[in-house]
C-alpha positions in Angstrom: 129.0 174.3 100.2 126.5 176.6 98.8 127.1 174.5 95.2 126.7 171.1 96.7 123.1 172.5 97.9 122.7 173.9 95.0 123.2 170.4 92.9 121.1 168.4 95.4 118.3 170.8 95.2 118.6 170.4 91.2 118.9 166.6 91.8 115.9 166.3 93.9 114.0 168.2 91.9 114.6 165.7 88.6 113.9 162.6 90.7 110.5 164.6 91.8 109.7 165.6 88.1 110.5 161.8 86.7 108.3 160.6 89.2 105.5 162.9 88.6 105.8 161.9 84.8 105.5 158.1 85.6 102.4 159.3 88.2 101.1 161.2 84.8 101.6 158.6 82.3 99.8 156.1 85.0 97.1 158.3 85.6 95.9 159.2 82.3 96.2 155.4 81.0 94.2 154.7 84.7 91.7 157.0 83.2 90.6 155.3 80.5 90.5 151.8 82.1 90.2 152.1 86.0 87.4 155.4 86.1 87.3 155.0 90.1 89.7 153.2 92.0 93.6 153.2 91.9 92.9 156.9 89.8 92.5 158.6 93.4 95.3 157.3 95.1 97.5 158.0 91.6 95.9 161.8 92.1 97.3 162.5 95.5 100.6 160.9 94.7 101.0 163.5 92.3 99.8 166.2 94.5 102.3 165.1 97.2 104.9 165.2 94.6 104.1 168.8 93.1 103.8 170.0 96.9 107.3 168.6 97.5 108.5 170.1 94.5 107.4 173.3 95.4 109.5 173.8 98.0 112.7 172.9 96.9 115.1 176.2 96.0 116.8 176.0 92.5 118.8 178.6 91.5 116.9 180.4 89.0 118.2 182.4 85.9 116.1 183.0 82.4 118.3 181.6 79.4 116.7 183.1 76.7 118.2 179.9 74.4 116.2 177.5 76.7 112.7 177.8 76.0 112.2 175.6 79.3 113.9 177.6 81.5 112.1 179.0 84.8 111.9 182.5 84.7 112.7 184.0 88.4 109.1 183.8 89.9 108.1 180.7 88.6 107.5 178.0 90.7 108.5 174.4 90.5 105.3 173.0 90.3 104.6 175.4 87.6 107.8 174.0 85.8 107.0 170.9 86.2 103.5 171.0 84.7 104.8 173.4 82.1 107.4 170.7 80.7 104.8 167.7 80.7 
């Protein structure tokens, strides 16, 4: 049980950082053409999506072979900006 929660947290929190690279990659291209109008909505999608991710509970563990892996403290939205 406690591994299925485990893999859905992990699964959830993919999904949440693929979308918050497609809300990036729309965002910054946004910025250079659309300075003032869909740019705001884009911004809080993407702080509703770092929120979210924020709460979600992965198990944490420092692999010292994977340079991108959380260290215990770290938060997700911190992970999540630091892989982008």
């Amino acid at each position: 049980m406690q591994k299925t929660k485990e893999i859905d947290s992990e699964r959830r929190f993919c999904n949440l950082f693929c979308r918050w690279v497609e809300l990036d990659a729309r965002f910054r291209r946004l910025q250079r053409m659309d300075p003032f109008g869909e740019k705001n909505a884009v911004a809080s999608e993407i702080h509703e999506v770092l929120s979210e991710a924020k709460n979600i509970r992965l198990p944490v563990g420092h692999d010292p072979d994977d340079p991108f892996a959380p260290t215990p403290g770290t938060k997700n939205s911190q992970i999540m900006l630091w892989r982008a």
